[in-house]
N, C-alpha and C positions, 0 to 999 in steps of 0.2 A: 084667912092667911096665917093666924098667929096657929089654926093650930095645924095646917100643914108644916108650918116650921117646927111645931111641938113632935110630930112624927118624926121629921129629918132629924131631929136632933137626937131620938133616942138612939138611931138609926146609921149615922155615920159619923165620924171621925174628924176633929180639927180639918186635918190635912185636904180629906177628900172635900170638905165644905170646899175650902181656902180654893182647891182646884175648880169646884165648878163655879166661882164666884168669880175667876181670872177669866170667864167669857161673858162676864156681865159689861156694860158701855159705863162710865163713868155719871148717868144721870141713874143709871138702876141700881147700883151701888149705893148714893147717897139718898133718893128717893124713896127707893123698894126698900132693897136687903135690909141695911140698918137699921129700918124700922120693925123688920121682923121679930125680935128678940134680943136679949142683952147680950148674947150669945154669940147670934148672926151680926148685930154691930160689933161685937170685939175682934171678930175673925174676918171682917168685911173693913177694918182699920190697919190689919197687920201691913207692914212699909213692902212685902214683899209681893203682895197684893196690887199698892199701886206706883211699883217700881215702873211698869211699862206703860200706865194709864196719859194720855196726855188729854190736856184737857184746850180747846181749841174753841172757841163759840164760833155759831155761824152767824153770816150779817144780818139774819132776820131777829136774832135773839135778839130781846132788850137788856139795855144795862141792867133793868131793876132784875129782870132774871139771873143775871150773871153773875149781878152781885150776892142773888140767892143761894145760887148755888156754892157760889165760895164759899160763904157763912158756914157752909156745913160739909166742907171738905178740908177738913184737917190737915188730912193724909196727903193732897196734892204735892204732887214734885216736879211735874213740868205743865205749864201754863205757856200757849201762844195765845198771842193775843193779833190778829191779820186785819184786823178793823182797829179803829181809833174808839177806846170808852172812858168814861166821866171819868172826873174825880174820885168817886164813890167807888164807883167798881175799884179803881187799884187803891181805894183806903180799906176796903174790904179785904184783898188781896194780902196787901204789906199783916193785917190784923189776923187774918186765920186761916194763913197756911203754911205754919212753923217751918213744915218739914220741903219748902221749895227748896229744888235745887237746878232748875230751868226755866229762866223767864226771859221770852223771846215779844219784843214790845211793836208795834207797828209803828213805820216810818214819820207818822205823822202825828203820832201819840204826844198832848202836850204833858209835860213832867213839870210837878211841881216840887218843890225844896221839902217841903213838912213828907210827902210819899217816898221821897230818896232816903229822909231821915228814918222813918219808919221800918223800910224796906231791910234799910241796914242794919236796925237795931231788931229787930223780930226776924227775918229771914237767914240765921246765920250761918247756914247750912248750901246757900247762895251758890253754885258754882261755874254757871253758865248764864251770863245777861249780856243781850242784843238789845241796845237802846240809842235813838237821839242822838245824834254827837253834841245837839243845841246846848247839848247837861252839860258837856267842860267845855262848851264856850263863856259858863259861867262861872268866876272864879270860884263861889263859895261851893254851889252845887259838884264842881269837880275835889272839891275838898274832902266831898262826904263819900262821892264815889274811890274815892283813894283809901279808905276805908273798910271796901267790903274785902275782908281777907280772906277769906275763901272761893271768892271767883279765880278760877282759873281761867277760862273761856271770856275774854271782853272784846265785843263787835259794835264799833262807835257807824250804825247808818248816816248817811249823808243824808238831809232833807234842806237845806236853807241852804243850795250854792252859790247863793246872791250876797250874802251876809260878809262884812268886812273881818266878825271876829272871827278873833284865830280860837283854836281849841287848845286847853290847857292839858299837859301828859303829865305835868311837873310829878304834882298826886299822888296819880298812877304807879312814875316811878319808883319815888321814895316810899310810897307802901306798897300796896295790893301784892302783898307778901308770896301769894300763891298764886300770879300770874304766869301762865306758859303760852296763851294763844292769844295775839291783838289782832285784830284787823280795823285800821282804818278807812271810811271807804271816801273820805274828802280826801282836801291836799291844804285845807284851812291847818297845818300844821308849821312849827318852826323846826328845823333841821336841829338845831340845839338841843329842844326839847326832846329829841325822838334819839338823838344822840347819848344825851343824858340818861331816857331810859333803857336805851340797849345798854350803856354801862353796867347801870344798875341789877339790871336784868341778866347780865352774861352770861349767868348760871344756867339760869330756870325759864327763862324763853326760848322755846324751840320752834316756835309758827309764828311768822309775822307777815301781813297781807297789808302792802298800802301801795299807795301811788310812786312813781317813780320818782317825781320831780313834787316841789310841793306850792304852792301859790306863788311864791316870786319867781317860781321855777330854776330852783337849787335843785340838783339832786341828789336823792340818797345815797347813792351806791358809793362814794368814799366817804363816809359817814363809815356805814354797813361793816365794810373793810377796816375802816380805824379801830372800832369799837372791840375787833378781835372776841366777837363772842365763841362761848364754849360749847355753848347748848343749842343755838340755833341751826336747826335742821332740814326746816322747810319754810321757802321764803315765796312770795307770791308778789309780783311786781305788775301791778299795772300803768299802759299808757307810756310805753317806753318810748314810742315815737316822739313825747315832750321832751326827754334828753336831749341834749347836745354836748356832752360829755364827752371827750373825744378818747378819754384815756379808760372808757368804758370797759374794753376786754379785758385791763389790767385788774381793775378792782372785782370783777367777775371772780379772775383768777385767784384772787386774796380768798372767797367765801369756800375755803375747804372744808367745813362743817356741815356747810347745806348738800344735803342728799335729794333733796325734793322740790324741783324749778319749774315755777307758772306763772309763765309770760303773758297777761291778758292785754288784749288792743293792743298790736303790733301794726295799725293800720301808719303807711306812711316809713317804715322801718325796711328798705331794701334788703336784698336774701346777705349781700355782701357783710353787713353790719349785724344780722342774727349768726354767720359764721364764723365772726368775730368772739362773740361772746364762747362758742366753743373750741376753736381750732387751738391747736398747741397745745393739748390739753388741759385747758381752762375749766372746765366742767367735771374733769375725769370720775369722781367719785360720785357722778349724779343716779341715782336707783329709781329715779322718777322724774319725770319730763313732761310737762303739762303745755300745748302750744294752743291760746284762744284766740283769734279772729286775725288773717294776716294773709293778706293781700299777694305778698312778695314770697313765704316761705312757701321753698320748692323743693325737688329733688335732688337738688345738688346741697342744701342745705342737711337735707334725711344723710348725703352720703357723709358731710363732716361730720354730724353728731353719732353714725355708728363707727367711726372711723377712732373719734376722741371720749365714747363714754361707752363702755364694755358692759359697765354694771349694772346699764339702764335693766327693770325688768317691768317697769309700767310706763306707757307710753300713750299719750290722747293730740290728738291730730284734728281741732276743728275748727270745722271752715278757714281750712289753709286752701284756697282756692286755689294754687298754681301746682299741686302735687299730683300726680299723675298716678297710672299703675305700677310706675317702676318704683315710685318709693314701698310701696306695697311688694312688688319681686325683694327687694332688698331688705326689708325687715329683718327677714331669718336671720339675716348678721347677728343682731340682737341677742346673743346665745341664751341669755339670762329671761328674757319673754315672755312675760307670763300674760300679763293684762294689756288689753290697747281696745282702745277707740278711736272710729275715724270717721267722722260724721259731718256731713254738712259740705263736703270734697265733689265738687262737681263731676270733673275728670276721671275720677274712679268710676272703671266698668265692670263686666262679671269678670274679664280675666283678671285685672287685680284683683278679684277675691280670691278666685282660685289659687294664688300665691300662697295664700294665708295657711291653706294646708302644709308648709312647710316649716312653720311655725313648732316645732316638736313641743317646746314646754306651753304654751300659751292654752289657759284655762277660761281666761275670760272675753270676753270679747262685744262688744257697744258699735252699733251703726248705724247708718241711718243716713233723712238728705240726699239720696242720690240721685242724680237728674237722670245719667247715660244708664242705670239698670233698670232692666225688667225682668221683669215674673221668672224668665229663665236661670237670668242671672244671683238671685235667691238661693236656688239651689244648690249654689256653691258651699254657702252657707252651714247647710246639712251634711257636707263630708267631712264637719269637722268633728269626727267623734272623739277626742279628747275635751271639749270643751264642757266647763261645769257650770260657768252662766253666762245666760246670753241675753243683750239687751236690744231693741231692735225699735226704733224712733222715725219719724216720719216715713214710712213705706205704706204704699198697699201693698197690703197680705192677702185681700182675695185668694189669689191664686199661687199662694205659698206652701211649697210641699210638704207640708204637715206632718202626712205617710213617710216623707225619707227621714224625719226627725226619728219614728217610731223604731224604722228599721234599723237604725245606726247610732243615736244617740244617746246610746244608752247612760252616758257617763252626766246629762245635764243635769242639775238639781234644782236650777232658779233662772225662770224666763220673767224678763220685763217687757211689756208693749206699752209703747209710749207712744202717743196722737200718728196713728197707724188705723186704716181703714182695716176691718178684720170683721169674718164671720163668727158669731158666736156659736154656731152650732161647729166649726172645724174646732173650735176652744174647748168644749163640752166631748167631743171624740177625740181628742189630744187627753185632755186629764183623764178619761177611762184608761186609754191605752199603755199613759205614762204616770200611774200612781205616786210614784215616787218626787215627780217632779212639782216645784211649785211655780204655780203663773202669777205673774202680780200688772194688772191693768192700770193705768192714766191713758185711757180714750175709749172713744162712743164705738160700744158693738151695735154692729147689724147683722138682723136673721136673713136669712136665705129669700124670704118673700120679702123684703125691701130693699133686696141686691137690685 
């Protein structure tokens, strides 16, 4: 090995190494190359090297491996962690990978005080952490996390919904200097608290994702409205159905900063009370409209919100079960239309698809879930030759016209199939035919002899 390396090196260039070392896996990297030469580890450490690498263990790995492998990755900069591991491993962690700047922890991970301290003080380059909310239910541990000034990204998981404490923001607010995105996903919070940090915040938060109402079942939304922030742009409200807020439309009306509203669990919220939130143009400056699970939103709700938001141009629609074809005919109002998804909508049949051609700007496009379509109705799908990506989630694909994609869509650049029965050899005669384009799978292909 060392003296194939001793050829390459007389033989190529920094650059070209650095390039064919960006299709090495992040265990051949720290395993193989660097052991090659002083050469091949100085060019196999550069940050631009492992700007894209994430490192992810799988549930078979052991910790002691895990922790080995940290040991000898400097360079890491985003770490998931989907399984729960020791102590060790994240002492290993916080000790020898200076240059983190993503660490995404699993729900069940316990955190101790001396690993947050660690974390904070060796990681300080920190910008993205998903952890525990159990950390500010404890007052010191939220101390340290108020600390990390360079996260911008913090996402408090719910795991303990039985637990009486409340989670502390206080911290948060008064430091965490470079905060712009929260998400809470408890309601273990005090309206005070969250109040206090949108103050503090007004500037430099532009994303906040929590509960509507919060353990006594206050709600936020005149909080949201008093606190008159500047920065906030996209607000994510789940569980609105827990309101009882009667002057709801009002305080809606107040958030003219927010450009970007995603209503999750609206189960139990009548169409009446979601047309509240936009009629009179309460919404008007919204450019993105996110609708998740809602029982009630219908068609007559698609007609207020094109009637009172002009500027919508991304639009996601799922499992609104009462929406029909005609909110699909009536999109095109939408003038601004670029992206939509509409997924998991029973009532949609092929002629609502065929609507969608009328869509002039609309590039993107996400579906999926249909009960009433078949195989025919698919190929609605294919006339839409302006479309640049397309994503396509719970369908069989069997007998999806593949050839009409060839002939017409020429404009695609990025197909997703997502848990979608599909043959791999029509996948395999699509990428010949469509070089340009890229496919990207989440599900089980089948050959033709196991059709």
């Amino acid at each position: 090995m060392a003296a194939t390396g001793s050829a390459i090196d007389r033989m190529l260039p920094d650059e070209v190494l650095e390039t064919v070392f960006s299709y090495c896996t992040h265990e051949d990297l720290v395993k193989s190359v660097q052991n090659v030469s002083s050469r091949w580890r100085r060019i196999s450490q550069t940050n631009r090297l492992w700007k894209h690498i994430v490192y992810s263990p799988k549930k078979d790995v052991s910790d002691e491996q895990v922790e080995g492998i940290l040991r000898i990755s400097p360079k890491l900069q985003t770490v998931i962690f989907e399984n729960q591991h020791s102590e060790n491993v994240l002492e290993a962690l916080a000790e020898n990978c200076p240059e983190l700047k993503k660490l995404v922890l699993c729900d069940f991970q316990l955190i101790r005080i001396n690993f947050l301290k660690k974390l904070q003080q060796k990681c300080l380059k920190l910008e993205f952490l998903k952890i525990p909310d159990d950390v500010v239910s404890d007052v010191e541990m939220s101390k340290i996390l108020g600390k990390f000034q360079s996260v911008k990204t913090l996402i408090l998981t719910a795991l303990n919904t039985t637990t009486d404490d409340y989670i502390h923001l206080k911290p948060v607010s008064e430091e965490c200097r470079s905060l712009q995105h929260l998400e809470i996903s408890n309601i273990r919070f005090v309206n005070g608290d969250l109040y206090n940090l949108m103050c503090r915040k007004k500037d430099t938060l532009h994303t906040l994702d929590v509960h509507c109402c919060n353990k006594k079942g206050e709600c936020v939304l005149p909080l949201l409205a008093k606190a008159k922030s500047s920065a906030l742009k996209s607000l994510c409200l789940s569980s609105l159905w827990m309101c009882q807020n009667k002057e709801r439309s009002k305080q809606f009306a107040q958030l003219k900063t927010v450009t970007s509203l995603t209503l999750f669990n609206l189960l139990y919220v009548d169409a009446n009370q979601i047309i509240s939130i936009f009629e009179n143009k309460n919404m008007e400056q919204l450019e993105e409209l996110n609708i998740y699970g809602s029982d009630c939103y219908d068609d007559n709700v698609t007609d207020v919100v094109i009637e009172n938001c002009p500027l919508i141009h991304t639009l996601t629609l799922d499992n609104c079960k009462r929406i029909t074809d005609r909110t699909l005919k009536d999109i095109h109002k939408f003038k601004l239309l670029k992206n939509l998804t509409v997924f998991m909508n029973f009532n949609v049949t092929r002629k609502g698809l065929s609507y969608l051609k009328d869509i002039q700007g609309l590039r993107y496009l996400s579906v999926g879930g249909f009960r009433k379509l078949r195989h025919e109705g698919l190929k609605e799908i294919a006339t839409l030759d302006k479309l640049e990506g397309l994503e396509l989630c719970l369908l069989d694909l069997y007998e999806f016209p593949w050839n009409d994609f060839v002939r017409s869509m020429d404009s695609l650049k990025k197909l997703h199939i997502s848990r979608c029965s599909v043959l791999k050899s029509a996948l395999i005669l699509l990428s010949i035919d469509m070089p340009h384009l890229k496919v990207s799978l989440n599900t089980s292909l089948k050959s033709i002899k196991k059709r």
